[in-house]
C-alpha positions in Angstrom: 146.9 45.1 107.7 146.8 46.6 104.3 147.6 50.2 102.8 145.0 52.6 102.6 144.3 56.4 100.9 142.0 58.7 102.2 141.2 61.6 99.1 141.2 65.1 100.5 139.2 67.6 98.0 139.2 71.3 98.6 136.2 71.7 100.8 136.7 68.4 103.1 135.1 67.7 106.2 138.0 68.6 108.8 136.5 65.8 111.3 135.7 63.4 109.2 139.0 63.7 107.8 141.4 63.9 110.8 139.5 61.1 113.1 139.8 58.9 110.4 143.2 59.6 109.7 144.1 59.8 113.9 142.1 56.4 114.7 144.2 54.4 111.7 147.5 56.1 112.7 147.5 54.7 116.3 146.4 51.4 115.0 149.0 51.1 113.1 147.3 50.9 109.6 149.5 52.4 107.0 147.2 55.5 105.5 148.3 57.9 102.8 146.3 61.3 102.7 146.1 61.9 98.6 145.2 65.8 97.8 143.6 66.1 94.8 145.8 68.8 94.1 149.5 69.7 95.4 150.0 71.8 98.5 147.7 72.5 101.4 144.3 71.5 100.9 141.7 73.7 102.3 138.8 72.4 104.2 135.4 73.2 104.1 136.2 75.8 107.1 139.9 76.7 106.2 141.6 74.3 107.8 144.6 72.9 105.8 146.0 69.6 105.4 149.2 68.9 103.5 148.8 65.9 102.0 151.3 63.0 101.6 151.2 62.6 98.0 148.4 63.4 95.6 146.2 61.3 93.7 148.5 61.2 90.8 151.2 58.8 92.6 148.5 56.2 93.8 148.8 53.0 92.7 145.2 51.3 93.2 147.2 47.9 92.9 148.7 48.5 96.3 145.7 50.5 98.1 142.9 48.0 100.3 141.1 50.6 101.2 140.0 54.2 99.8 138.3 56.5 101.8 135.9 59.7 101.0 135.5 62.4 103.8 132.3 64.5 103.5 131.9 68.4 103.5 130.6 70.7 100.5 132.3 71.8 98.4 134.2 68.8 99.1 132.1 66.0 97.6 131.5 68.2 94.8 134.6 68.6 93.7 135.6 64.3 93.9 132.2 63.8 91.9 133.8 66.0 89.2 137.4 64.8 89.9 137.9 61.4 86.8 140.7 60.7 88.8 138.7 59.7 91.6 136.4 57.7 89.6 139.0 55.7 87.8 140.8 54.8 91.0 137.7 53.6 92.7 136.6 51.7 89.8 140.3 50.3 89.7 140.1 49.4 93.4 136.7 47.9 93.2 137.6 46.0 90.4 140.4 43.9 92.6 138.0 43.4 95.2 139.3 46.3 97.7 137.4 47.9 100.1 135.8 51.8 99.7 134.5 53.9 102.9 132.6 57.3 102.7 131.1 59.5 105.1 128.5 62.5 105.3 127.8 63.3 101.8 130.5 61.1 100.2 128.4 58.0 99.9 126.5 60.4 97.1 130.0 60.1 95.0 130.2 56.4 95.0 126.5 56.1 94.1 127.1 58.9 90.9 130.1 56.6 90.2 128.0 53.6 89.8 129.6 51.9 93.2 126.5 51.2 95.6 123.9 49.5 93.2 122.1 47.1 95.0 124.0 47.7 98.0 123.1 48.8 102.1 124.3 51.9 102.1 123.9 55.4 104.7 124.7 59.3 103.8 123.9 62.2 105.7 120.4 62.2 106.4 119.1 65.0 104.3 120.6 63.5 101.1 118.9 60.4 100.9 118.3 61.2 97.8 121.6 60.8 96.3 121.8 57.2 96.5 119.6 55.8 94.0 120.6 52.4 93.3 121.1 51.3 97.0 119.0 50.2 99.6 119.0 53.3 102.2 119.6 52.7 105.5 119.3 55.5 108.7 122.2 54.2 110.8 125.7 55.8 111.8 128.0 53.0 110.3 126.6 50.4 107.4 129.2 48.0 106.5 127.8 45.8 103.1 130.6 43.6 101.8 133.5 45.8 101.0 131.7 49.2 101.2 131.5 51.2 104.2 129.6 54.2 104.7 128.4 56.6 107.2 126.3 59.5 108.0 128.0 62.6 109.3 130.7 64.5 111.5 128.8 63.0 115.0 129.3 59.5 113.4 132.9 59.8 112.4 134.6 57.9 115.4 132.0 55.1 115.1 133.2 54.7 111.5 136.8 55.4 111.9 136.7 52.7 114.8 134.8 50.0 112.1 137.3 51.0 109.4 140.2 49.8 112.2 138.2 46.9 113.1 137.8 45.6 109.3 142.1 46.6 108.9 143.7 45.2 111.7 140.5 43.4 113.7 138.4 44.0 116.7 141.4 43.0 119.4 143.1 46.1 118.1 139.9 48.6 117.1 138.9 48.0 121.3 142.8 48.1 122.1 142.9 52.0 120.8 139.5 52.6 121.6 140.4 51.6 125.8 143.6 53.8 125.0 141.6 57.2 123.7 138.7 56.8 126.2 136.2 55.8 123.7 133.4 53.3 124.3 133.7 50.9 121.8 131.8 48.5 120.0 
C-alpha cells in the first residue's frame, strides 16, 4: 500500500487536513502527519494538530505519497518552507506520487511540479498555476499528481487518494462503511 506524509503548515485547512488523514487511517494506508515545526500546529481557525514527526525526520526514499492541505496562511508558509520543496523534488524525482488541495496545487506549480500537467486549485486562484493546463473539476488525477479544489471537495479527493493506495475494492469498502457515496 505504500507510506505516505501529509505536511501540516501553521495555517492548514482543518478539513482538508483531517478527512484526508481519517479516510487513509481506516483504509489502512500508513500516513505520517509532518509539522513543519515541532509541537501543535495551528490551523488556519486554531485548531491544533500534533503531528507525528516533523518534516526534518522524513525520508522521501520511503514516502509514495506527499500530501499538501490548503488554507492561508497555510500554503504561504509551505511556498516559503525549502524543506518542502526539496522533499517534493526528492519524491518526484523517484517517481512518487504528490496530492494538493484548495490553494496547495499553487505550491507545487511555484515549485516547478505541474508544468505541462491537468491540474485544479480553488477556483479563484486559477491564476497560480501557470505552467498547467487548468481544469474546473473537484478531483484531477494526471499521472502521479493529484489535485483538488477546496474543503467541499475534500472527501472526493481523500476517497481517490485511497483508491490510487490500496485500490477501488477498498476506497468503496470504507466509503459503504462511513455512509459516503462513492465513486
Amino acid at each position: 500500500m505504500g507510506k505516505v506524509a501529509i505536511l501540516l503548515a501553521p495555517g492548514y485547512e482543518e478539513l482538508e487536513a483531517v478527512t484526508v488523514i481519517d479516510v487513509l487511517r481506516r483504509g489502512g494506508i500508513d500516513i505520517v502527519i509532518a509539522g513543519l515545526e515541532e509541537g501543535p500546529i495551528p490551523s488556519a481557525r486554531n485548531v491544533k494538530i500534533v503531528p507525528d514527526t516533523t518534516i526534518d525526520t522524513l525520508d522521501p526514499e520511503g514516502i509514495d505519497l506527499v500530501i499538501l492541505p490548503g488554507g492561508i496562511p497555510g500554503v504561504e508558509n509551505l511556498k516559503k518552507d525549502s524543506r518542502v520543496k526539496q522533499l517534493l523534488q526528492k519524491v518526484r524525482e523517484k517517481d512518487k506520487k504528490c496530492a494538493a488541495i484548495c490553494a496547495a496545487p499553487g505550491a507545487l506549480a511555484a515549485f516547478g511540479l505541474l508544468e505541462g500537467k491537468r491540474a485544479t486549485i480553488y477556483p479563484a486562484l486559477k491564476e497560480e498555476l501557470k505552467g498547467a493546463q487548468v481544469e474546473d473539476s473537484p478531483v484531477v488525477v494526471d499521472g502521479d499528481i493529484i489535485t483538488s479544489q477546496g474543503p467541499g471537495t475534500a472527501m472526493a479527493f481523500a476517497f481517490k487518494l485511497l483508491e490510487i493506495m490500496a485500490g477501488p475494492q477498498k476506497a468503496q469498502e470504507i466509503a459503504k462503511q462511513m455512509l459516503v457515496s462513492w465513486p
